[in-house]
Each structure stands twice: as C-alpha cells, then as structure tokens.
DSSP file (Angstrom, degrees, kcal/mol; ACC not computed):
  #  RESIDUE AA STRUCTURE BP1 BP2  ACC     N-H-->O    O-->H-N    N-H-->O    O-->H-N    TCO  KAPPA ALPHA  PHI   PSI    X-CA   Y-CA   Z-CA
    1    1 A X              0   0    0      0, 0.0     2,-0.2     0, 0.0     0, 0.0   0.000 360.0 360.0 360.0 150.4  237.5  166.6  -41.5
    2    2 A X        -     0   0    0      4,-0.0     2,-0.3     2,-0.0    49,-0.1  -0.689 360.0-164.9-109.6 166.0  233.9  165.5  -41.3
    3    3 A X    >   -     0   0    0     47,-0.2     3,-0.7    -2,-0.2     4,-0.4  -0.875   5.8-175.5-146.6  94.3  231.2  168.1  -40.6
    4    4 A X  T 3  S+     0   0    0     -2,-0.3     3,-0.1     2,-0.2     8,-0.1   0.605  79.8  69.8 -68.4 -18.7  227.8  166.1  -39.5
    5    5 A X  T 3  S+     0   0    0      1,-0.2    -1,-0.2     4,-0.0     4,-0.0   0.892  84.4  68.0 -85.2 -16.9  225.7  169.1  -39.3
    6    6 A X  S <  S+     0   0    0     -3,-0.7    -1,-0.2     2,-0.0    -2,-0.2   0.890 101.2  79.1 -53.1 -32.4  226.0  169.2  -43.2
    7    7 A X  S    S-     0   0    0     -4,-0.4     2,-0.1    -3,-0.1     0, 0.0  -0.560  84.6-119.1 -78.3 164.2  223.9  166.1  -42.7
    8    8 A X     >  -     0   0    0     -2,-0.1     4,-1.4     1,-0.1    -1,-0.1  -0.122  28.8-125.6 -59.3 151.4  220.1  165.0  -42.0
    9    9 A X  T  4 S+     0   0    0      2,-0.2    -1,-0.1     3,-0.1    70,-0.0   0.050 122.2  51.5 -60.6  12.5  219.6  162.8  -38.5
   10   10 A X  T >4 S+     0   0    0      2,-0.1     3,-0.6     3,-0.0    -1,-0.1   0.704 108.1  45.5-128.0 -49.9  217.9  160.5  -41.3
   11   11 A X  T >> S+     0   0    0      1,-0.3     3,-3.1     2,-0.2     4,-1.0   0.966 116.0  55.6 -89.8 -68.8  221.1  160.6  -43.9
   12   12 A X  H 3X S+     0   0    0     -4,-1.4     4,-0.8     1,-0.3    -1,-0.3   0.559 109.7  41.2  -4.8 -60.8  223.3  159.9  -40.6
   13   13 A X  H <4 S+     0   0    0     -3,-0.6    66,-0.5     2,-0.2    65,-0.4  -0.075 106.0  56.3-127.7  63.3  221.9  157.5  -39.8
   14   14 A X  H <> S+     0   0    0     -3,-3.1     4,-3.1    64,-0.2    -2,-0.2   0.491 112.2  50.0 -99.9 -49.1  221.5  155.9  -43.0
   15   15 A X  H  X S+     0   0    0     -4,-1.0     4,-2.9     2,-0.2    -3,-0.2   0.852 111.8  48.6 -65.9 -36.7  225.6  156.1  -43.3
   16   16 A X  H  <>S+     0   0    0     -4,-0.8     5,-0.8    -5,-0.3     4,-0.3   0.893 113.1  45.3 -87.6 -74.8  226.1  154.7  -39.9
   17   17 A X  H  >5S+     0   0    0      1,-0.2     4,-4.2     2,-0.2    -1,-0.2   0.724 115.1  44.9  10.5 -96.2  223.9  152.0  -40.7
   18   18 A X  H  X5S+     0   0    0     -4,-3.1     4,-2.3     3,-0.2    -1,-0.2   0.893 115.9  54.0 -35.7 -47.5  225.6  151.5  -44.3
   19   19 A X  H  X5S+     0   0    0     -4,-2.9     4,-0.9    -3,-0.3     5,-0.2   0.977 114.0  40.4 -51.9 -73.7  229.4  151.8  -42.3
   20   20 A X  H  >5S+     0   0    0     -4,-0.3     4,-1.7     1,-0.2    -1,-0.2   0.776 113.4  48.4 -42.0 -45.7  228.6  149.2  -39.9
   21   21 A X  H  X<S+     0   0    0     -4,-4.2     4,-1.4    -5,-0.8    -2,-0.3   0.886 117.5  36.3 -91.3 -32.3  227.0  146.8  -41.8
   22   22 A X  H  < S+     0   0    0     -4,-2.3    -1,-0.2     2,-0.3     7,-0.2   0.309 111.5  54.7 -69.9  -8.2  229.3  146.5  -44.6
   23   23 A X  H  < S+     0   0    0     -4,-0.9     4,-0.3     2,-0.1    -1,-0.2   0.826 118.8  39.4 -93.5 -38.0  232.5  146.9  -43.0
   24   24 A X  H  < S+     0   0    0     -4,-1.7     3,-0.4    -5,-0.2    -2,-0.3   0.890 130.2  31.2 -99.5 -35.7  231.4  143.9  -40.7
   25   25 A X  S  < S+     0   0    0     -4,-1.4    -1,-0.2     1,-0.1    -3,-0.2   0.715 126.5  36.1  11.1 -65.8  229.7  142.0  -43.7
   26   26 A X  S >  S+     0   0    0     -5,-0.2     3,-1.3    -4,-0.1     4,-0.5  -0.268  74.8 166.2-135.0  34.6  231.6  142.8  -46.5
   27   27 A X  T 3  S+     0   0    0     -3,-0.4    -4,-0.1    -4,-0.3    -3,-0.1  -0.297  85.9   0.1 -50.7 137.9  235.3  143.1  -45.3
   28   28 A X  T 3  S+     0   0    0      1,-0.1    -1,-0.2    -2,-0.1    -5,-0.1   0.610 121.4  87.6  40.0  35.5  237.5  143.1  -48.0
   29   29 A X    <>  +     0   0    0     -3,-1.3     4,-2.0    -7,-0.2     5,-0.2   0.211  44.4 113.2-128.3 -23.4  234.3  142.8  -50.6
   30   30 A X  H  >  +     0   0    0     -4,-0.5     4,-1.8     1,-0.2     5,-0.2   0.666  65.9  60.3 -76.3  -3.0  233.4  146.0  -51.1
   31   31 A X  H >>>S+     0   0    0      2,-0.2     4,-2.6     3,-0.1     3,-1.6   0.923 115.2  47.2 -46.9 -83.1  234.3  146.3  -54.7
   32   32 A X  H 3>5S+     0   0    0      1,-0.3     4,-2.1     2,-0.2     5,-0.3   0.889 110.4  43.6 -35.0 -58.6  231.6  143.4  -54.8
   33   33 A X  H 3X5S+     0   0    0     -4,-2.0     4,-1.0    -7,-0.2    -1,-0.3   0.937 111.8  58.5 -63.6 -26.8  228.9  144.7  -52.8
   34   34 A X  H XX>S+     0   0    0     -4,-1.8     4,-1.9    -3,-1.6     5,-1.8   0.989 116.7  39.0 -43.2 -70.8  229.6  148.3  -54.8
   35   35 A X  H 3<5S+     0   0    0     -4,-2.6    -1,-0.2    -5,-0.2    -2,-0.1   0.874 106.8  59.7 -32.5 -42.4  228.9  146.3  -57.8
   36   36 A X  H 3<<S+     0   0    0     -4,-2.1    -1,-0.2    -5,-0.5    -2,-0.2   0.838 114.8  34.3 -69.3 -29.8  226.3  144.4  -56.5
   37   37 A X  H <<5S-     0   0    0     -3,-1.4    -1,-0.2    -4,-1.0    -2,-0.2   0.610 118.1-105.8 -99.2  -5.3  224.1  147.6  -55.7
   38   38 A X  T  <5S+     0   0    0     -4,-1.9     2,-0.4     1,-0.3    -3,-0.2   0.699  78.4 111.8  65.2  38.3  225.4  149.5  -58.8
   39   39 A X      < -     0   0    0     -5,-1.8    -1,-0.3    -6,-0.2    -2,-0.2  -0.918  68.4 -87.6-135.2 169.1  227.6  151.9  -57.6
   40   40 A X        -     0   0    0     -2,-0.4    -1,-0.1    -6,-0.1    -2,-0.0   0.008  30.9-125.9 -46.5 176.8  231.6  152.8  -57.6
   41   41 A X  S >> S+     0   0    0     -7,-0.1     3,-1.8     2,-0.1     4,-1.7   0.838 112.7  55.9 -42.2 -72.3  233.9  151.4  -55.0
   42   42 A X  H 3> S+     0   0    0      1,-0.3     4,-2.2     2,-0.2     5,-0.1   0.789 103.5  48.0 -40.0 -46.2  234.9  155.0  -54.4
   43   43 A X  H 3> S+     0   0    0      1,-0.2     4,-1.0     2,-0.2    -1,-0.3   0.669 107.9  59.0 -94.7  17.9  231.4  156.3  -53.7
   44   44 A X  H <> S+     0   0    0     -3,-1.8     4,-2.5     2,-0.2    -2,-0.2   0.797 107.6  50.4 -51.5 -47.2  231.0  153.2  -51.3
   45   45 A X  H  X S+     0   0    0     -4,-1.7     4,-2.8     1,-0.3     5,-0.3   0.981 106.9  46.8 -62.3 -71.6  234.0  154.8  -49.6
   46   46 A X  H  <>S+     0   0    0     -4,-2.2     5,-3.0     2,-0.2     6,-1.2   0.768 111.7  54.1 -30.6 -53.4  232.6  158.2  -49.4
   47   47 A X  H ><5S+     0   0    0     -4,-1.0     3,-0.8     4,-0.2     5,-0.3   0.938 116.2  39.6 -12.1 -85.9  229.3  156.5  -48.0
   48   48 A X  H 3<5S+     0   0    0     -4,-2.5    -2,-0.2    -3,-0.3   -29,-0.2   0.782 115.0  50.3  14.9 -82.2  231.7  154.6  -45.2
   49   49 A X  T 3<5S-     0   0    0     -4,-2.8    -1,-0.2    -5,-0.2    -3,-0.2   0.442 111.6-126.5 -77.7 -13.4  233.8  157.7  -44.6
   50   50 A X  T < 5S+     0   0    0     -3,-0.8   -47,-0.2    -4,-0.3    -3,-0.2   0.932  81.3 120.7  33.9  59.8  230.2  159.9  -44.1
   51   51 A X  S   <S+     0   0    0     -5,-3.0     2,-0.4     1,-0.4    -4,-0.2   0.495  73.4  26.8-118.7   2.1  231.6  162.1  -46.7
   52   52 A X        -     0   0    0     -6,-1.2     2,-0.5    -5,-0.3    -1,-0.4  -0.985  54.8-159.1-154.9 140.2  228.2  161.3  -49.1
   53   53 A X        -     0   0    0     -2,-0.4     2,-0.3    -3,-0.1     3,-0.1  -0.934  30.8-128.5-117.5 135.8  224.6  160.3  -48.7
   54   54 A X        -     0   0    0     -2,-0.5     5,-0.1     1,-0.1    -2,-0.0  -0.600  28.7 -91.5 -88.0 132.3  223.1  158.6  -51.9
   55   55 A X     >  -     0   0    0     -2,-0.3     4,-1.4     1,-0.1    -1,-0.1  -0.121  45.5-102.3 -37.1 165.4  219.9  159.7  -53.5
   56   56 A X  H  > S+     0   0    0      2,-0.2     4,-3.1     1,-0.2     5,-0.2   0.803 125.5  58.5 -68.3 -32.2  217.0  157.8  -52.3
   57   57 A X  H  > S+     0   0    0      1,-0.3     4,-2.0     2,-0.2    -1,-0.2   0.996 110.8  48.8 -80.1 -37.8  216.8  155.5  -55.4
   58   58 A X  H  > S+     0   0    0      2,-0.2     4,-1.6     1,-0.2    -1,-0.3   0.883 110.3  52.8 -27.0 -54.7  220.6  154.5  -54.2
   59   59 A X  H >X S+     0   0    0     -4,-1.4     4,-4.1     2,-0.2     3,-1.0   0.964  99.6  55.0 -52.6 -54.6  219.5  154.0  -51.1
   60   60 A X  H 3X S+     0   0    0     -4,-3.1     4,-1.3     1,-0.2     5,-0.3   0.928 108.1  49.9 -54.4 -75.4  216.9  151.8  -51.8
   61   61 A X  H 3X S+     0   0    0     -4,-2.0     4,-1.8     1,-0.2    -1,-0.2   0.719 116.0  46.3 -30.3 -41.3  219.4  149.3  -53.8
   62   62 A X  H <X S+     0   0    0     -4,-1.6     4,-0.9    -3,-1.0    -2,-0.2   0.910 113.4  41.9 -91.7 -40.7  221.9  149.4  -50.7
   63   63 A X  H  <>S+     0   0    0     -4,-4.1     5,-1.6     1,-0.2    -1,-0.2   0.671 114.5  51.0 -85.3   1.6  219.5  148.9  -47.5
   64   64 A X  H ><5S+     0   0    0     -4,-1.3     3,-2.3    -5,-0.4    -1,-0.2   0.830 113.4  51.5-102.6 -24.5  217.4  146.1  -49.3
   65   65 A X  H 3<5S+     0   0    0     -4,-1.8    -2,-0.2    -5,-0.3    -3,-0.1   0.702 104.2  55.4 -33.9 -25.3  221.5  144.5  -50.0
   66   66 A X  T 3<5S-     0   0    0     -4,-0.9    -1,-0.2     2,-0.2    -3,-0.1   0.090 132.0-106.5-111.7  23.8  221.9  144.8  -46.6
   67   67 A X  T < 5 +     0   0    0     -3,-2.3     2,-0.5     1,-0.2    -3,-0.2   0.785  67.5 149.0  60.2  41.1  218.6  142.6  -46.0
   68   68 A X      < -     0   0    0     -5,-1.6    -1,-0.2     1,-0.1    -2,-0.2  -0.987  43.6-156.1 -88.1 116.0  216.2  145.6  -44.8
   69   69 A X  S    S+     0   0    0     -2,-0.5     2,-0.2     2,-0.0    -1,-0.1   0.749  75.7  12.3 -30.1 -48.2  213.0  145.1  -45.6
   70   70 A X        -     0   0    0      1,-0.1     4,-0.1    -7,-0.1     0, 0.0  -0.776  68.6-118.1-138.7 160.9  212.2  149.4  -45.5
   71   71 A X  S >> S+     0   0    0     -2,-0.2     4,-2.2     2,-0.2     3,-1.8   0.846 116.3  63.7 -63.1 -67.2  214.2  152.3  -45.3
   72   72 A X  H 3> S+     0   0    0      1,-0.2     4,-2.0     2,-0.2     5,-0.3   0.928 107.3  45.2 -54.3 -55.6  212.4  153.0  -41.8
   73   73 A X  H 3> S+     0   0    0      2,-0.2     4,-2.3     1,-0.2    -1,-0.2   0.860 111.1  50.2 -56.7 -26.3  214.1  149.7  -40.6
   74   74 A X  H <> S+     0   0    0     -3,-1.8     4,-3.6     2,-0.2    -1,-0.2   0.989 118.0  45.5 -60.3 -49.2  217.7  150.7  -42.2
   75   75 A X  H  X S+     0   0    0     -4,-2.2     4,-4.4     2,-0.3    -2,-0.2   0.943 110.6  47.1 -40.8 -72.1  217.1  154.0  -40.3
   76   76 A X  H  X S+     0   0    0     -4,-2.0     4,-0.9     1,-0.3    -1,-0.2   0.879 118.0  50.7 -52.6 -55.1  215.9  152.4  -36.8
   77   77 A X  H >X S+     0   0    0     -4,-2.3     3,-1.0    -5,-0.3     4,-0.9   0.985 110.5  42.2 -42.6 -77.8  219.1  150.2  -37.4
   78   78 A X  H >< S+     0   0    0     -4,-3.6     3,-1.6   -65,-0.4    -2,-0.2   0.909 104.5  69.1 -61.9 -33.4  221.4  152.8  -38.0
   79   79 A X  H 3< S+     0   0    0     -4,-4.4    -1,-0.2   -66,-0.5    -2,-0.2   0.799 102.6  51.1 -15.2 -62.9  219.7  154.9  -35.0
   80   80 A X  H << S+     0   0    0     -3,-1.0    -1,-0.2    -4,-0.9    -2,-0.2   0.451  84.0 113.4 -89.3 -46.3  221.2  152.4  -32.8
   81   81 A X    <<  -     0   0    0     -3,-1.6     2,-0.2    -4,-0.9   -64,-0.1  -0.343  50.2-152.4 -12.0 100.8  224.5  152.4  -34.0
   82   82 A X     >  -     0   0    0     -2,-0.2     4,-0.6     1,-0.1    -1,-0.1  -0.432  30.9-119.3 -93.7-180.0  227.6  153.7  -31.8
   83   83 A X  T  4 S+     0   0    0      2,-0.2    -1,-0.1     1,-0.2    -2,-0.0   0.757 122.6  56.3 -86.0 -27.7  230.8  155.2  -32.5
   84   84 A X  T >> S+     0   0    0      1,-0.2     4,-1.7     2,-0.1     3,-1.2   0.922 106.4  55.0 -85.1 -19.3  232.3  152.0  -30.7
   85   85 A X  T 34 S+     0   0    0      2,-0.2    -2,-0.2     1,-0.2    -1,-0.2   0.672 109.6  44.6 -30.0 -35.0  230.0  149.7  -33.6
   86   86 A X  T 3< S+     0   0    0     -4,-0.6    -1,-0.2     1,-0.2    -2,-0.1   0.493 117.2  49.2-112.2   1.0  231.7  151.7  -36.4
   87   87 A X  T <4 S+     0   0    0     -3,-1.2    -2,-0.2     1,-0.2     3,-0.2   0.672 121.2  30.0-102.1 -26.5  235.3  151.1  -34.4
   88   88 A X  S  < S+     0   0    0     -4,-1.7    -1,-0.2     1,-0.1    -2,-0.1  -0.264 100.4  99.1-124.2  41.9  235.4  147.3  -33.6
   89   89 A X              0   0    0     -3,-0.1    -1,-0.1    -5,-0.1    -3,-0.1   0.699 360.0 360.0 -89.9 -24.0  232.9  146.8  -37.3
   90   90 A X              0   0    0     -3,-0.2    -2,-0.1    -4,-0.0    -1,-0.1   0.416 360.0 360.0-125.1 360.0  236.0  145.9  -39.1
C-alpha cells in the first residue's frame, strides 16, 4: 500500500515525473536506463512504484537522463503529471 504523505510535494513529484517518463521512454529498458544513471533495476522499481525517492545526488544523474536541464524543470514537469499519465505511460 502506498502512503504519499510519507512524501515531500517536491519528492512526489520528482517520482511522478521519473514514472512517466521512463515507463513511456524506456519500456522494457529499464535495466539500461538503471545502468545508465548508476543505480539497481530494483531501486528504479521502487522509484516507479513511489515506494523510494533518491538522494539529491541520484536525482541529479536521473532528471539530467531524462533530458532536464534543472531539477526545478524535472519538478515543474512532474507537477503536471496525472494519474491518467502514469496509467496510459506504458
């Protein structure tokens, strides 16, 4: 079960952000993009799933992978995000 009020409105939408753009990106890749940013598969998943928010320096590797200039743009991006975005993403 997911709990969002353990998360930030900033880590939120950081994940939905990360969720969107990689499921609709990086279908059936994400071993590769994991790699590519230097982290597991697994804690991709957990990312994904909003079951984990990455340290900033984490961060930083995945939103400039996912062609964001800034953090504030990943943000403003994931802001934006809907629930039907992260349902028809994949």
């Amino acid at each position: 079960m997911l709990y969002m009020a353990e998360f930030t409105e900033q880590e939120i939408a950081f994940m939905s952000a990360v969720s969107c753009l990689v499921k609709k990106n990086w279908h059936r890749q994400y071993g590769r993009f994991a790699d590519e940013v230097g982290i597991s598969g697994g804690y991709l998943s957990e990312i994904i799933s909003f079951k984990k928010c990455p340290q900033p320096d984490k961060q930083e590797r995945i939103f400039k992978k996912l062609n964001f200039s800034t953090l504030e743009d990943c943000l403003e991006f994931g802001r934006r995000v809907t629930p039907l975005d992260l349902a028809t993403s994949i």
